[in-house]
N, C-alpha and C positions, 0 to 999 in steps of 0.2 A: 619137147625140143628146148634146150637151152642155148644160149651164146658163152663161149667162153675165148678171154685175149688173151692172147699168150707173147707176151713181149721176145723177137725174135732178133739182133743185130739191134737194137733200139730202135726198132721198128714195130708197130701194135698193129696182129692182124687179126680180123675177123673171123674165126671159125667157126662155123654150123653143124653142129654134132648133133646127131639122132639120138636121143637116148630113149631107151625100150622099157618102159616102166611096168612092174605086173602088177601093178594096182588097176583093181578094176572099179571103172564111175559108179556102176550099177550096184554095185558092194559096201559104197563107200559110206563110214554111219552120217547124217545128217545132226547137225545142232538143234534140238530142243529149247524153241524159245519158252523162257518162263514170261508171264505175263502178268505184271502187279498193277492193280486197277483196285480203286478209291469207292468205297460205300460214295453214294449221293448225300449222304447224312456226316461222312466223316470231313468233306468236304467244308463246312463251318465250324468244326471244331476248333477254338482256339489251341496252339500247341501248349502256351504258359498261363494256361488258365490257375496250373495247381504252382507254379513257382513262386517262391515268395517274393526272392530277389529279383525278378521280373515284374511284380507289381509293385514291390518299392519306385524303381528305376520310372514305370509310367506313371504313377502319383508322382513324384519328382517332376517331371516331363509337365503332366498335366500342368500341377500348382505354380509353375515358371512362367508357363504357359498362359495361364489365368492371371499372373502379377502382371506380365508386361504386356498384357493387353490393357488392361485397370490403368497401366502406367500412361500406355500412351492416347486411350480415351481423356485420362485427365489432363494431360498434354494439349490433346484439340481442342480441349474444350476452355481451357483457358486462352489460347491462340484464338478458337471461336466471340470469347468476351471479346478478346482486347480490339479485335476487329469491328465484333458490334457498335463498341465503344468510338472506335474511331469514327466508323460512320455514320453513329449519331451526333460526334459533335462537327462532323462535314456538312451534316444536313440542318443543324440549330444554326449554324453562322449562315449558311445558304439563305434559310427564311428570315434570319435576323436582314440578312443586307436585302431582300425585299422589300422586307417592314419601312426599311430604313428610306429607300429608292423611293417608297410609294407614299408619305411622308414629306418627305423633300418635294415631289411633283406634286400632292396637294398645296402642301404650303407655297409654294412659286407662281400657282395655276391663280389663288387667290391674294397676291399681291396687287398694288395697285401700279398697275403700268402707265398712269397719264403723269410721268413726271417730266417737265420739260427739263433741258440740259442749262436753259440759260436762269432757271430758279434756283439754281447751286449759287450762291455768293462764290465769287474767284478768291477771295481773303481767307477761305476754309482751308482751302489748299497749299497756303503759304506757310511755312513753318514759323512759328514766333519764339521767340528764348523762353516764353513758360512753356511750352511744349516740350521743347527741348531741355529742359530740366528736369520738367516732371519725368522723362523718357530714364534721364539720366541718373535721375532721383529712385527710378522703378528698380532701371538696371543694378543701381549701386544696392540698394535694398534687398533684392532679390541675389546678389552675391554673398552681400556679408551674413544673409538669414541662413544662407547655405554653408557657411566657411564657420560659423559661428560656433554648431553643433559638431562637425568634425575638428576643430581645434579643440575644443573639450574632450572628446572623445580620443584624438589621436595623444593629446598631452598623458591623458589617464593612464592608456596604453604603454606610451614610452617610458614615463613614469614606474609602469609596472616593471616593466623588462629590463630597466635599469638600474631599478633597486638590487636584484638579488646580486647582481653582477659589483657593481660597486659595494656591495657590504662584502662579499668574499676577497674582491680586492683588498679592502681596506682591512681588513681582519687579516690577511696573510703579512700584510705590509706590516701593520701595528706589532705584531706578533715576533718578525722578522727583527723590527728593529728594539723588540723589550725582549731578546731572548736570552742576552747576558745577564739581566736584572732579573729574568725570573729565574736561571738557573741560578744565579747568586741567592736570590731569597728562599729556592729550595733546598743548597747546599747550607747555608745557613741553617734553617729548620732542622732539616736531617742529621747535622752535627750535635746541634744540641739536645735533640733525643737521644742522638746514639750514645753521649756524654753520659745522659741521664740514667740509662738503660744501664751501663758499665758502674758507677756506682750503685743504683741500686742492686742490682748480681751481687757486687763484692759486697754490698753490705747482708744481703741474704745470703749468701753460699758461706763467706770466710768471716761473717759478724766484728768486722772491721771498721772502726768510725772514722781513724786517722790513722797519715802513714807517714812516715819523718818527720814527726812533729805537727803537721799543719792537715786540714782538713779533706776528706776525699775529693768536693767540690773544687777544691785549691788544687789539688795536685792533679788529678784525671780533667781534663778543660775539651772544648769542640779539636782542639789541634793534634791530643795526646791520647785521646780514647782507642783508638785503632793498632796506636804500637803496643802488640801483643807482652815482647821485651820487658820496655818498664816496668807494665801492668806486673807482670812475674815478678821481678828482681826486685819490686816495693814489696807486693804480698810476702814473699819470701823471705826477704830482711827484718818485715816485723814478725813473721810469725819464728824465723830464728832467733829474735831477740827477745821475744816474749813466750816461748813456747819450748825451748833448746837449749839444753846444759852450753857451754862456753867458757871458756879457761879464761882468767884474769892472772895473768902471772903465772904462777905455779899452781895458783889454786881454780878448780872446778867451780864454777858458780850460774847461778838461775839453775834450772830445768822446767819440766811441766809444770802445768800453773795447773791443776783442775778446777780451779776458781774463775779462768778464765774462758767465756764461749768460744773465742778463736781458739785456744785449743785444744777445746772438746771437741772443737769438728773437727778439726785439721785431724786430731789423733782417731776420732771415728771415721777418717775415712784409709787411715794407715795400718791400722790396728788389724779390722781384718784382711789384708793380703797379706801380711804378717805373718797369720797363724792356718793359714792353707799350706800343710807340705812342704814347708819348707819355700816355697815360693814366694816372697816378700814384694813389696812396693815401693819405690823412695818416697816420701813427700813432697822432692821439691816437681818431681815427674808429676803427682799430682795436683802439685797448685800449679805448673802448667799446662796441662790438659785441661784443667778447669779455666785457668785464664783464656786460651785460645777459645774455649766454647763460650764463652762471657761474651767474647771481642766480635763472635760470628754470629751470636745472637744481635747484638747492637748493629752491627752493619747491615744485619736484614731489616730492622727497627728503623734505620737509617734513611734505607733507599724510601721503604713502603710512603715515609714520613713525605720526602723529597717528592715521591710521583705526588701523591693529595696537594703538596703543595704548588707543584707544578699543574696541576688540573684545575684546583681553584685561579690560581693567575690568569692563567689562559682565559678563562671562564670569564673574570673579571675582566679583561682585556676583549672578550666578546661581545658584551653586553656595553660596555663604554663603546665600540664602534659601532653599532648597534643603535645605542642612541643618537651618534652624531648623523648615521644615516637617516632614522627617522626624523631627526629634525629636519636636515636640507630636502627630505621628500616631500616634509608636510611644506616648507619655505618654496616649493616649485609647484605643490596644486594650490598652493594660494596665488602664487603668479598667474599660472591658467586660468583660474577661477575669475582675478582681475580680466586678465585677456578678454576671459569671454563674455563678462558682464560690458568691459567696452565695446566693444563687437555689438551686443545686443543696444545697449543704446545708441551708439550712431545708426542701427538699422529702424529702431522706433523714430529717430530725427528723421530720417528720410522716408519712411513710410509717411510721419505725420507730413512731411511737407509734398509728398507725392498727393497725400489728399487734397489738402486746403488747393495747391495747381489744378488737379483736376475738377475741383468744387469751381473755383472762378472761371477754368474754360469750358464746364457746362450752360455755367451761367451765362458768358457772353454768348454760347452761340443759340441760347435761348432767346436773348435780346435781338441776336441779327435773326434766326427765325423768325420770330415775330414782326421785327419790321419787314423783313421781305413779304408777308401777309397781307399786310397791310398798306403795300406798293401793290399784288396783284388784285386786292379790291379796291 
């Protein structure tokens, strides 16, 4: 028998339909349970006995395992000292203040109690000005003995921490205000190298000793070394006039000297661009090129000259502030030094007179001691 709803007007009704099946129970095949059941023996078999990655992963396991156990045994057991530790020293103060309690009550137990109140002289009790001195003399004493060793100590200190600061100061300062004077004595130096440098060139390169007359030294100066220009249009002039046919009138006159060095070079250095193909070189192109690299080589001669000169200055400028610092340092622990030598002898004066006071009020109250003895016999 089944139920089947059959929606009717949107209405859902129940209908009971017989339906006649010709399936017979009696006939019908049955399921065959299969039944899988475990040896008693398979029952302990590990499954990853034979895995490898499986016994990796529990060594892993295990040795993690074994560390932070190690770890945190070593943990208690330091925990366990600091503990013991404390406890022993709860328990050495405990029996120390025994010691101490039971000490105290011995010595109290055997004091002598027959002391009457009226064998105290009343004058003990009064304060006198050497008391009060001496108290005064303890106290003074006992401050400046204190104050004496941290004045030392704190001068040393400030002393230190104010050196490096004050010498940086003064070395920027100093520096600050020589800075026209050393870049003057740099430019200076560096002129006169680069001077140097420019004739020497032209006396090696164009074997030149003199140019219009007067000497290389005379003419190339710190002022003139640098204008490429002149340096040219002098070389040139003399080696035109010493080295270069030139009309006088109608007539052709001078040409090559071979006698003379300037113009073996000048013409060994014209001669072969000359005779390449037709391709030629002027001369005066090449005592230009050659002056320019003269004039570049000096201004590097120049500067290199200017920085050494500039570094020494400085240097020298270092080491003068430098000294004047170490002077006023050493000029303020000699001050300290005073300080605390007075410091320690006004505290010997008052120590010495804290004694000689307490030396005289032992003594009188030995005197009244003893006469009060000699009143109760």
């Amino acid at each position: 028998m089944k139920v089947h709803y059959i929606n009717i007007l949107l209405f859902a009704l129940p209908l009971n339909i017989l339906v006649n099946t010709h399936k017979k129970p009696h006939t019908t095949p049955r399921h065959t349970e299969t039944t899988r059941l475990l040896c008693e023996c398979d029952l302990y078999i590990p499954n990853y006995d034979n895995d490898p990655q499986m016994k990796e992963v529990m060594q892993q396991f295990e040795d993690r395992t074994t560390q932070r156990f190690e770890e945190y045994e070593e943990r208690m057991n330091h925990k366990r000292q600091k503990c013991k530790d404390r406890c022993d020293k709860e328990i050495q103060k405990i029996i120390l203040k025994d010691k101490l309690e039971k000490q105290m009550a011995e010595q109290f137990a055997t004091l002598d109690t027959d002391i009457q109140s009226d064998a105290i002289p009343t004058c003990i009790c009064e304060k006198s000005i050497a008391d009060k001195v001496e108290k005064d003399c303890l106290r003074c004493g006992y401050g400046l003995g204190t104050v004496a060793p941290t004045v030392g100590l704190l001068g040393t200190v400030a002393v230190h921490a104010w050196k490096p600061a004050a010498l940086k100061a003064t070395i920027a300062a100093a520096l600050k205000l020589n800075t026209t004077e050393i870049s003057a004595a740099a430019k200076t130096a560096g002129d006169a190298v680069g001077a140097a440098k420019v004739i020497k060139l032209i006396q090696s390169t164009f074997k030149i000793q003199n140019i219009s007359g007067q000497s290389l030294g005379s003419y190339i100066t710190t002022n003139t070394y640098t204008d490429v220009t002149s340096i040219y249009e002098a070389v040139y002039e003399q080696i035109q006039w010493t080295c270069l046919p030139r009309l006088d009138g109608y007539l052709l006159v001078g040409g090559a000297n071979p006698n003379d060095p300037m113009c073996s070079v000048v013409w060994g250095k014209i001669v072969p661009g000359l005779v390449g193909q037709g391709k030629g070189v002027s001369y005066n192109e090449v005592i230009q090129k050659t002056a320019e690299t003269i004039v570049s080589d000096a201004k590097t001669t120049a500067v290199v000259k200017a920085a050494k000169v500039t570094s020494v200055k400085k240097a020298a400028v270092e080491t003068t502030q430098k000294g004047v610092i170490d002077a006023a340092s050493i000029e303020l622990y000699n001050a300290i030094g005073y300080s605390v030598l007075a410091i320690i002898i006004i505290v010997l004066i008052m120590v010495i007179i804290y004694l000689i006071l307490r030396y005289r009020r032992k003594k009188k109250m030995k005197k009244k001691l003893q006469y009060i003895k000699l009143l109760e016999e």
